[in-house]
C-alpha atoms as a printed R data frame, in Angstrom:
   type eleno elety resid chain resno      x      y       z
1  ATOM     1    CA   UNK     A     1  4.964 45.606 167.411
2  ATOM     2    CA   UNK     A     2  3.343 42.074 167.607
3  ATOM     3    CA   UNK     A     3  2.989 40.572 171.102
4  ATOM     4    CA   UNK     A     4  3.928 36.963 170.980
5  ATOM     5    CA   UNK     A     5  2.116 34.565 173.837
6  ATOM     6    CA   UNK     A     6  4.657 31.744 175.762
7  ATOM     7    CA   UNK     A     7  3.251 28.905 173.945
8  ATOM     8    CA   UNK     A     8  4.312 31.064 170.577
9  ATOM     9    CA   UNK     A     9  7.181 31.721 171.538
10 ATOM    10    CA   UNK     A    10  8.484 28.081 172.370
11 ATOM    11    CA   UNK     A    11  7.069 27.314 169.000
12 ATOM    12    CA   UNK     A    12  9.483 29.593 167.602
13 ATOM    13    CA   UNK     A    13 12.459 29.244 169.066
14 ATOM    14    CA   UNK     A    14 12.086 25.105 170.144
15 ATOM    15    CA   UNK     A    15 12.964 25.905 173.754
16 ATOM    16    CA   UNK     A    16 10.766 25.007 176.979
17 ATOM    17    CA   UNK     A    17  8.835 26.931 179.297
18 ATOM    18    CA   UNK     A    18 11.421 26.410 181.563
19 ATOM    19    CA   UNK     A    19 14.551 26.610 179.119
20 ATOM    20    CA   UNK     A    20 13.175 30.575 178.608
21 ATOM    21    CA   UNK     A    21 12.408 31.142 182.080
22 ATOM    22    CA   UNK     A    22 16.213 29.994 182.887
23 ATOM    23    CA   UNK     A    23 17.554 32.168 180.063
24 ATOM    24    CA   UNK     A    24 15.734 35.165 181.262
25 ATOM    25    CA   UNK     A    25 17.260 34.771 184.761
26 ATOM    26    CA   UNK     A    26 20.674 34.959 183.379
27 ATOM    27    CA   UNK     A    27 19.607 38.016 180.794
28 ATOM    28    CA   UNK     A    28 20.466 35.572 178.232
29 ATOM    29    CA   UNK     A    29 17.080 35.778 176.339
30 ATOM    30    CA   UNK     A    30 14.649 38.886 175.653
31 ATOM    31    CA   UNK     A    31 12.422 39.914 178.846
32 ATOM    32    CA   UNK     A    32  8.825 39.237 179.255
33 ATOM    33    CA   UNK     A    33  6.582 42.077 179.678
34 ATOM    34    CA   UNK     A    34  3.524 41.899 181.814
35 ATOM    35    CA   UNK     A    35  0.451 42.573 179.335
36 ATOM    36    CA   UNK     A    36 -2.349 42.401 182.416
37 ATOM    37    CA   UNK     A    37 -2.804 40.729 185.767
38 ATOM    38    CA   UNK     A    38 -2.798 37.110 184.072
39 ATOM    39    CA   UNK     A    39 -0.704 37.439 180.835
40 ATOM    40    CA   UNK     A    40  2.750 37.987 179.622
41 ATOM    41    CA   UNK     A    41  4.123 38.653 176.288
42 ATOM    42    CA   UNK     A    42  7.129 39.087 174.224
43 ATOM    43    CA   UNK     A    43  8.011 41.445 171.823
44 ATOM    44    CA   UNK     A    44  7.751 39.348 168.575
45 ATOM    45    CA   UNK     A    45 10.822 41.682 167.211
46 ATOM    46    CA   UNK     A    46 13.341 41.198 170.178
47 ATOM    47    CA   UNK     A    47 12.321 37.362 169.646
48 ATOM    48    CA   UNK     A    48 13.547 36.873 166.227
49 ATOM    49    CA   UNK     A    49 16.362 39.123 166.718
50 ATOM    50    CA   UNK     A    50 17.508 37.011 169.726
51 ATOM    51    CA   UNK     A    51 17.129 33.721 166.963
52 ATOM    52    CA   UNK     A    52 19.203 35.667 164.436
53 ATOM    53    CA   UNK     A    53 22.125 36.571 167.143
54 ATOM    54    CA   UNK     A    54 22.572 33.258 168.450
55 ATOM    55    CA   UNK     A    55 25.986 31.422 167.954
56 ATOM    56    CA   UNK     A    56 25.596 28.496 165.389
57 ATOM    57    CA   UNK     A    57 25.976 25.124 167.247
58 ATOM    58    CA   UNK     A    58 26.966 26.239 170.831
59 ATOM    59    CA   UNK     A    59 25.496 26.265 173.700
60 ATOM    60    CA   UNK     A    60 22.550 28.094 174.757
61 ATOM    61    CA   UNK     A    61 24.237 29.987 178.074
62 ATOM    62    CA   UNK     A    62 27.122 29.313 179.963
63 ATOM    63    CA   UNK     A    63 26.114 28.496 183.140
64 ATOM    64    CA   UNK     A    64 24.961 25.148 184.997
């Protein structure tokens, strides 16, 4: 399991710091997990899954 940094993982998917953070609050996007006292990761798996399970051409979540 690779641990993927926030600035790697908006290089992956093309979303914003605050596009993820938004996501996560709805439990529309794969949580973070607290790596220390200063750093957060996400699991480079759930990541790419969450890419390959999107819907082609909609929307990112359903809410405002």
């Amino acid at each position: 399991m690779r641990m993927l940094k926030t600035q790697d993982v908006m290089a992956i998917t093309g979303l914003s710091r605050t596009t993820i953070w938004r996501l996560e609050r709805y439990d529309d996007f794969p949580k973070r997990l607290k790596l220390s006292a200063n750093r957060v990761g996400w699991n480079d798996n759930e990541i790419h899954q969450w890419l390959m399970d999107r819907p082609k051409g909609g929307l990112l979540c359903g809410r405002p």
